[in-house]
C-alpha positions as a Markdown table, in Angstrom:
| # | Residue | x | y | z |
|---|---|---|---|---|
| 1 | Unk | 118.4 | -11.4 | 71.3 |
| 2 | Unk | 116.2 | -10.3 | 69.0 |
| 3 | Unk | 113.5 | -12.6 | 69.5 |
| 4 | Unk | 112.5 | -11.6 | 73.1 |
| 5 | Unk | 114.3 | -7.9 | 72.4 |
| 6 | Unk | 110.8 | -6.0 | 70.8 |
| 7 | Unk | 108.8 | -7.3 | 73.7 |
| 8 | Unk | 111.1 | -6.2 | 76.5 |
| 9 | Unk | 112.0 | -3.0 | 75.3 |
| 10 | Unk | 107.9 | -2.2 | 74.7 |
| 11 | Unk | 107.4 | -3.1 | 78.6 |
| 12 | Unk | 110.4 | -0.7 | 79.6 |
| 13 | Unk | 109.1 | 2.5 | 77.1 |
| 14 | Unk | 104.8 | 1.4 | 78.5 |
| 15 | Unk | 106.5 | 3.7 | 81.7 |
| 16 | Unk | 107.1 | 6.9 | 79.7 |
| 17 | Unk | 104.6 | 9.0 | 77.8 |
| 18 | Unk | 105.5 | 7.6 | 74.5 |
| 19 | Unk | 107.9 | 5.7 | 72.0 |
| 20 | Unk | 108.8 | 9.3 | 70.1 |
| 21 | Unk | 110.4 | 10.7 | 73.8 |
| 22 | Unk | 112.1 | 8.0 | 74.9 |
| 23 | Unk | 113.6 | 8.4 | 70.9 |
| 24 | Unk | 113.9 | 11.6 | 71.4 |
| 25 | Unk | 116.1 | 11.1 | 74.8 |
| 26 | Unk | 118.4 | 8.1 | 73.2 |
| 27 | Unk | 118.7 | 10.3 | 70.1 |
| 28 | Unk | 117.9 | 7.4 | 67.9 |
| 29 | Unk | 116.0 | 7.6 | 64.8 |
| 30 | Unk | 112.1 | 6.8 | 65.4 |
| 31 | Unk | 112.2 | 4.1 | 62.3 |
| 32 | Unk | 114.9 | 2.6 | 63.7 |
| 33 | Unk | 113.5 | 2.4 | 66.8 |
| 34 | Unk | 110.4 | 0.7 | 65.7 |
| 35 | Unk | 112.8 | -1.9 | 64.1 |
| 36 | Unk | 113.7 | -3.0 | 67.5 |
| 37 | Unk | 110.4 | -3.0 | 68.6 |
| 38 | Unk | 108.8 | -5.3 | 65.9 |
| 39 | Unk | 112.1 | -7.5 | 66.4 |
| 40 | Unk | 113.3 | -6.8 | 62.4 |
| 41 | Unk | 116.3 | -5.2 | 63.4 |
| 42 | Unk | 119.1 | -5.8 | 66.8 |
| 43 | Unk | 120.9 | -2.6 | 67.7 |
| 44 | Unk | 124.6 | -2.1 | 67.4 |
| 45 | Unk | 126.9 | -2.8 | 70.3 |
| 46 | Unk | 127.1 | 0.8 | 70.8 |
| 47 | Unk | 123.2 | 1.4 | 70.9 |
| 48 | Unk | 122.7 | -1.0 | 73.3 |
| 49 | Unk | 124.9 | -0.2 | 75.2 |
| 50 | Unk | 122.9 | 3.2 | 75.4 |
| 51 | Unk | 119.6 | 1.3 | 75.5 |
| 52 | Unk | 120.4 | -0.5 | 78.9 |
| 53 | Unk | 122.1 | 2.8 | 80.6 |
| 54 | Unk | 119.0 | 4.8 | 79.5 |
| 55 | Unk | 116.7 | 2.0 | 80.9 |
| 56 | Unk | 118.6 | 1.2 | 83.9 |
| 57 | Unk | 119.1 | -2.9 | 82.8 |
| 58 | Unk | 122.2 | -4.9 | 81.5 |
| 59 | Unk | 122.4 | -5.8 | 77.9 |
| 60 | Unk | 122.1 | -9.4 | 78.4 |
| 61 | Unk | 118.9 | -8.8 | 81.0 |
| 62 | Unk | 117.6 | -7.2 | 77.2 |
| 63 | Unk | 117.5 | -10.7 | 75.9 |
| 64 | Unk | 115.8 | -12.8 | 79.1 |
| 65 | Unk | 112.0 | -14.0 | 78.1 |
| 66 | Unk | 109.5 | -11.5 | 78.1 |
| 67 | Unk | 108.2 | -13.0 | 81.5 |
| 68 | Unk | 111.0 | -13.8 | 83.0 |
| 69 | Unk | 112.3 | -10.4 | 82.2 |
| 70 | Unk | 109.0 | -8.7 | 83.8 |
| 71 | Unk | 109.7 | -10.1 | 87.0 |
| 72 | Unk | 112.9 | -8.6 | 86.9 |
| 73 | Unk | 111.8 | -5.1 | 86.2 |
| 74 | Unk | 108.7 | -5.4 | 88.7 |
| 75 | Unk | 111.3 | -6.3 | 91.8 |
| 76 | Unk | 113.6 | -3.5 | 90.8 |
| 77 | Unk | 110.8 | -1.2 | 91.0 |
| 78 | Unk | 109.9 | -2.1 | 94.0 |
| 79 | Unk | 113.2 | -2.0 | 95.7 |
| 80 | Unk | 113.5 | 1.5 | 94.6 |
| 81 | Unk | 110.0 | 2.6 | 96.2 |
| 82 | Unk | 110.8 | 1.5 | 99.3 |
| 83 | Unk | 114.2 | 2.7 | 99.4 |
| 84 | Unk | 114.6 | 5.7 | 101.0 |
| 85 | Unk | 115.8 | 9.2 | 99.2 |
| 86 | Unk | 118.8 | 11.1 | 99.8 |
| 87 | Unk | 116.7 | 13.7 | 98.1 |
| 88 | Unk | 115.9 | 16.7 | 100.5 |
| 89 | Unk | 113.2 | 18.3 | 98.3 |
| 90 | Unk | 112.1 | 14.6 | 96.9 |
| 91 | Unk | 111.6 | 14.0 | 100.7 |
| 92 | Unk | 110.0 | 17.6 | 101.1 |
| 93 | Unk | 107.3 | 17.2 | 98.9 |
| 94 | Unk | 106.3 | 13.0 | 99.3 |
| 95 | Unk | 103.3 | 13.9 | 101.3 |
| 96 | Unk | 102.0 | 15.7 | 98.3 |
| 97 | Unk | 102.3 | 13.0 | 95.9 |
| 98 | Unk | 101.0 | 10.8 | 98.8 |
| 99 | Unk | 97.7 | 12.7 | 99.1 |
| 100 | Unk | 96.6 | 14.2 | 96.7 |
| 101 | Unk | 93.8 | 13.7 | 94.5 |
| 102 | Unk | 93.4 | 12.1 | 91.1 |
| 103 | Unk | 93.2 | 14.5 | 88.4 |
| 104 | Unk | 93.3 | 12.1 | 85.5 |
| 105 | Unk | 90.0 | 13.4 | 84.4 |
| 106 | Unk | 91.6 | 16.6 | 84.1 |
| 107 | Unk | 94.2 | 15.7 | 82.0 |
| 108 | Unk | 94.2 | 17.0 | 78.2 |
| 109 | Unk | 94.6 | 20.7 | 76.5 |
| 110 | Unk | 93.4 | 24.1 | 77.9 |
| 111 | Unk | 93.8 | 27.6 | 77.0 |
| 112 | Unk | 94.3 | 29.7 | 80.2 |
| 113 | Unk | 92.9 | 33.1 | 80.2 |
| 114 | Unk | 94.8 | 35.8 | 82.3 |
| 115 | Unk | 94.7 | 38.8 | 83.2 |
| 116 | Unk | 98.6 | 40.0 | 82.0 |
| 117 | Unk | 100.8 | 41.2 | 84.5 |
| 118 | Unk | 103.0 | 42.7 | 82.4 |
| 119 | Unk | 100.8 | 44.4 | 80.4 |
| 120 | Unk | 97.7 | 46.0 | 82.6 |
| 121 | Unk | 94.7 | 46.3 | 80.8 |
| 122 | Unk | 95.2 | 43.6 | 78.7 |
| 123 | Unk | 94.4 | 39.7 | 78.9 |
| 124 | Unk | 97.3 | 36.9 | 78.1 |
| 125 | Unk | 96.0 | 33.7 | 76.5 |
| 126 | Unk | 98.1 | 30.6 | 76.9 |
| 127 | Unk | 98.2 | 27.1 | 76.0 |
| 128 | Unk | 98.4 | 24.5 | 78.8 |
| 129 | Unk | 98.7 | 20.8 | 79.3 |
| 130 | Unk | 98.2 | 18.5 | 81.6 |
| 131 | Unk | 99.3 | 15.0 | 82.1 |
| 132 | Unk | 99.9 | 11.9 | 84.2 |
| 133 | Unk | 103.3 | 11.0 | 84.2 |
| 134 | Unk | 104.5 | 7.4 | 86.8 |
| 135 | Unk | 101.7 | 8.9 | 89.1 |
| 136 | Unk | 102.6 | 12.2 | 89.5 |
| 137 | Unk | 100.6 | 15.1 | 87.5 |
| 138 | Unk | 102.8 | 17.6 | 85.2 |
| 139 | Unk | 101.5 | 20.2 | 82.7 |
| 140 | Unk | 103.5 | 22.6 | 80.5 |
| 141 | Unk | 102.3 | 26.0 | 79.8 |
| 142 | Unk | 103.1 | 28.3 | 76.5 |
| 143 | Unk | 103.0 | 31.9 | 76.3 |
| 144 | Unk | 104.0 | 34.7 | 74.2 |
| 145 | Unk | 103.7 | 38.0 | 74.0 |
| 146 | Unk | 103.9 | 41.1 | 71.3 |
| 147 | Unk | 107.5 | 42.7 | 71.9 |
| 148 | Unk | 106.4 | 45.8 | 69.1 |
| 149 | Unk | 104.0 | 46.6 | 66.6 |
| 150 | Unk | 105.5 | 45.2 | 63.7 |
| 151 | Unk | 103.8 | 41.1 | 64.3 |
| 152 | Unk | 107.2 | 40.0 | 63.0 |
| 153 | Unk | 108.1 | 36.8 | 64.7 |
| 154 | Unk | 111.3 | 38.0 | 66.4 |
| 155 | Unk | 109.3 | 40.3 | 67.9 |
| 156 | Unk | 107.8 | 37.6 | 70.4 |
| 157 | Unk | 108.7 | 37.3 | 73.9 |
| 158 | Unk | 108.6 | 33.2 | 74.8 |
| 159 | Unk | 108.0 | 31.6 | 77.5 |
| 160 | Unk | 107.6 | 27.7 | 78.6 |
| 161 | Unk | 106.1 | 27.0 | 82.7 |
| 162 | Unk | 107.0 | 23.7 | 83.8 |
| 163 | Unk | 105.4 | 22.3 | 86.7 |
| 164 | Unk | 103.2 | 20.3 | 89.3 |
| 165 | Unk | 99.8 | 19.7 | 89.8 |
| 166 | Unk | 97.7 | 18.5 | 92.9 |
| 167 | Unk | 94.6 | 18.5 | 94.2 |
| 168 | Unk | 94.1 | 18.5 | 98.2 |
| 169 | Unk | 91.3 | 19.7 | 99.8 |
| 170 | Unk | 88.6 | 20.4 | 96.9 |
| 171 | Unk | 90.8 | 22.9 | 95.2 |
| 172 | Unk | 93.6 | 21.9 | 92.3 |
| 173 | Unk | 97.2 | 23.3 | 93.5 |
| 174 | Unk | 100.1 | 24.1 | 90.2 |
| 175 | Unk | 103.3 | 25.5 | 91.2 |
| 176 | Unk | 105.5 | 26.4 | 87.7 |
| 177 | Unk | 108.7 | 27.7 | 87.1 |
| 178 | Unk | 109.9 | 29.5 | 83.3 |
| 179 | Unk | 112.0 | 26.9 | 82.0 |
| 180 | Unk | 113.9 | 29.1 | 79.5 |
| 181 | Unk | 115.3 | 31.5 | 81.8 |
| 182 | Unk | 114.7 | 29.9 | 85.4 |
| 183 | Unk | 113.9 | 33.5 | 86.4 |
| 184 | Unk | 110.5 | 33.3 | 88.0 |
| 185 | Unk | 107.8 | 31.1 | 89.7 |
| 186 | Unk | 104.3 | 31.0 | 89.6 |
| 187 | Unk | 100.9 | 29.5 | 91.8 |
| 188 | Unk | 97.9 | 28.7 | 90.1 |
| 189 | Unk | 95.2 | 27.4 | 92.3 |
| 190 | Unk | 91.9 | 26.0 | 90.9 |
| 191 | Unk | 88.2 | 25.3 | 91.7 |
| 192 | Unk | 87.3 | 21.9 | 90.5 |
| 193 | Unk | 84.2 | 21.3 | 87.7 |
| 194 | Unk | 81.6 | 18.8 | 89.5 |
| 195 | Unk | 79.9 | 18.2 | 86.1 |
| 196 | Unk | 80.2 | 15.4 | 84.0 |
| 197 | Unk | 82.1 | 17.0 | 81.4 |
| 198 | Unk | 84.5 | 19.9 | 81.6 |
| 199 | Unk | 84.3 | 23.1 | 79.7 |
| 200 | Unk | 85.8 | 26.0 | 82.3 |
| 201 | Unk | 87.9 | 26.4 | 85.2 |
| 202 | Unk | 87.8 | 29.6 | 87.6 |
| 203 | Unk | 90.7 | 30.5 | 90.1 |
| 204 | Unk | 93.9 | 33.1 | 91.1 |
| 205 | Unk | 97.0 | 33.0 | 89.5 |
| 206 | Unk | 100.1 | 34.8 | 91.5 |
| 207 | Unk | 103.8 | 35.7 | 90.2 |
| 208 | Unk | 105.6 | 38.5 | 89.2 |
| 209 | Unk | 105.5 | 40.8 | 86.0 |
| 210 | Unk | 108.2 | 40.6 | 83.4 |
| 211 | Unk | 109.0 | 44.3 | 83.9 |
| 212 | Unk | 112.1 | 46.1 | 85.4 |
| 213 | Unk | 110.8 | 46.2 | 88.8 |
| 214 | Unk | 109.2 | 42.1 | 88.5 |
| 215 | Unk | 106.1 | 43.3 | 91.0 |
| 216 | Unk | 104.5 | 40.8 | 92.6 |
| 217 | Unk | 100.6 | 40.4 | 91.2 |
| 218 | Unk | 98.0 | 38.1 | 91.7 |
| 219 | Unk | 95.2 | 37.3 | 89.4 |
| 220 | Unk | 91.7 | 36.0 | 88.1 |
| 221 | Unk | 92.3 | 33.1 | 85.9 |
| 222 | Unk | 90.7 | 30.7 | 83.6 |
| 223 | Unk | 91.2 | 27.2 | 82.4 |
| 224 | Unk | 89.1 | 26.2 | 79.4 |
| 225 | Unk | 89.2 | 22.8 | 78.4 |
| 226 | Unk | 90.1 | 22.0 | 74.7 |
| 227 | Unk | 90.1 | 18.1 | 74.6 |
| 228 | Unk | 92.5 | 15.4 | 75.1 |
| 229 | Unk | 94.3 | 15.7 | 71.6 |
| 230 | Unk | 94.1 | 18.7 | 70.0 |
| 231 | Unk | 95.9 | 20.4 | 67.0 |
| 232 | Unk | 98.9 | 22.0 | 68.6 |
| 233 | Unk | 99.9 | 24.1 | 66.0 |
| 234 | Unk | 96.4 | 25.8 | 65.4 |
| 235 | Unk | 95.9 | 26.3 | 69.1 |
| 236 | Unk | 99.2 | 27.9 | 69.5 |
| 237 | Unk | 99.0 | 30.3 | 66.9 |
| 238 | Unk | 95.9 | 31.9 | 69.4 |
| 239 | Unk | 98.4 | 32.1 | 72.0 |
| 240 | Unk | 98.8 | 35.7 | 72.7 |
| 241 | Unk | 97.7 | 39.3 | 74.1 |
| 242 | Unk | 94.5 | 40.3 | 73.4 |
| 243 | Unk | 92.2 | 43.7 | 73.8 |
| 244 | Unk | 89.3 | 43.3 | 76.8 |
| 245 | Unk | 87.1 | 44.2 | 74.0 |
| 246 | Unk | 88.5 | 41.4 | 71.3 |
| 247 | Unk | 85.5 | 39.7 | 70.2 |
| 248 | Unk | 87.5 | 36.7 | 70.0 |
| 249 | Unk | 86.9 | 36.6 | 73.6 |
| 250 | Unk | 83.4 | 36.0 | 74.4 |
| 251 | Unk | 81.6 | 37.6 | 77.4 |
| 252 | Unk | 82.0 | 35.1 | 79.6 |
| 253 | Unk | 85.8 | 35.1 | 79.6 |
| 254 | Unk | 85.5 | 38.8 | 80.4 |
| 255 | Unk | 83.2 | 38.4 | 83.5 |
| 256 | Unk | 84.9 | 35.6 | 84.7 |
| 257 | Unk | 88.4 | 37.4 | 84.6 |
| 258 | Unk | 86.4 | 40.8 | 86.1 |
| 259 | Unk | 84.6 | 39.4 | 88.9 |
| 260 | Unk | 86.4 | 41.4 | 91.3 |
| 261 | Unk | 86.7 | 45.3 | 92.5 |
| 262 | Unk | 91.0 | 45.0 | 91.1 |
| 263 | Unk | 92.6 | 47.7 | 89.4 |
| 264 | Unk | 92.8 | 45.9 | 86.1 |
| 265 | Unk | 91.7 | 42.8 | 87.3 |
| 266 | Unk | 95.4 | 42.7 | 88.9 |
| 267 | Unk | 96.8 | 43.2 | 92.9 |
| 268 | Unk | 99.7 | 44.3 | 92.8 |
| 269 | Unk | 102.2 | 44.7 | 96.1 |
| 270 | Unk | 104.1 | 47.5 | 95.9 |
């Protein structure tokens, strides 16, 4: 098994993002992993075993020739995309991932600039990615904000966005949900960059305040691009609330997020 093992299980983790999640999702050790991969090591009985469940193939299909074994996987996956779903929503939204528009060139890092709407007056910086994921476009989006005065880190309200990008019609749609406390949604729509490279993003943002009464609120928002691979750490220490008059902001981030006649750069229904 182990001489045709390395080269099938490569094929099978080329359709996730990479090798460290599928590790992450079997809950096997990345060295050990890697061990499978370069052929230096078979798994146990039991770690196959959870190999082939995770992947969807039979242990002994793990050990077929690398071509042979490719032909395999390509039919499978093409049974299942033209079987139909049982999925209402998965049926819902199909059109979507049908027609929308690439947005590989959008893919990579951003800070998003905000206008908080649970703290008026002030803006929200966040960290945002985007990426491509079996044809469909998903980002993640950080924020935190300052609980109290003291800067102590349990003082830090969290939050992680998960959601799902797509462009129709010359403008780029994300719909989000808080993925800690499944409490709240959020639209972000986008105008595209026609340039060649892209540096900033203008659009609204709507969704509802963190406060007692969660008011609705729309906002100016802005995307600005930070590269492909960035330092994740570094960027998300800037992830915060900041003053209007923070001259870590420069003065084109405040424009952009004033450029309307709004009561704190916020609408609020009441």
């Amino acid at each position: 098994m182990a001489e045709h093992l390395g080269d099938n299980l490569k094929l099978l983790c080329s359709h996730y993002r990479s090798i460290a999640e599928v590790c992450r999702q079997l809950a096997i050790n990345r060295a050990q992993f890697n061990k499978y991969l370069s052929g230096q090591s078979r798994p146990t009985p039991y770690n196959l075993k959870r190999i082939g469940d995770f992947f969807g193939v039979e242990d002994y299909e793990l050990a077929l020739p690398p071509e042979q074994f490719a032909r395999l996987i390509g039919a499978r996956a093409g049974e299942a995309s033209r079987a139909p779903t049982r999925d209402p929503l998965q049926r819902l939204l199909q059109p979507l991932r049908e027609h929308t528009g690439d947005l590989r060139r959008y893919c990579g890092y951003y800070f998003e600039y905000s206008n908080c709407m649970s703290v008026p007056g002030c803006v929200l910086l966040s960290l945002v990615q985007l990426w491509e994921e079996d044809g469909v476009f998903l980002f993640e989006r950080q924020e935190r904000q300052e609980r109290a005065a003291s800067g102590d880190d349990e003082d830090w309200v969290r939050c992680r966005y998960l959601g799902a990008a797509f462009a129709l019609h010359d403008r780029l749609f994300l719909t989000d949900y808080e993925s800690l406390t499944l409490n709240e949604m959020s639209q972000t729509i986008l105008i595209p960059s026609y340039k060649s490279r892209i540096t900033r993003l203008n659009g609204l943002k709507t969704g509802v305040s963190s406060g007692d009464r969660r008011n609705p609120a729309c906002t100016r928002v802005v995307w600005e691009y930070l590269g492909a691979e960035i330092n994740r750490i570094n960027a998300y220490r800037q992830v915060r609330l900041y003053a209007p008059d923070d001259p870590r902001l420069d003065d084109d981030i405040r424009q952009r997020l004033a450029e309307a006649p709004l009561k704190n750069g916020l609408f609020e229904i009441e």
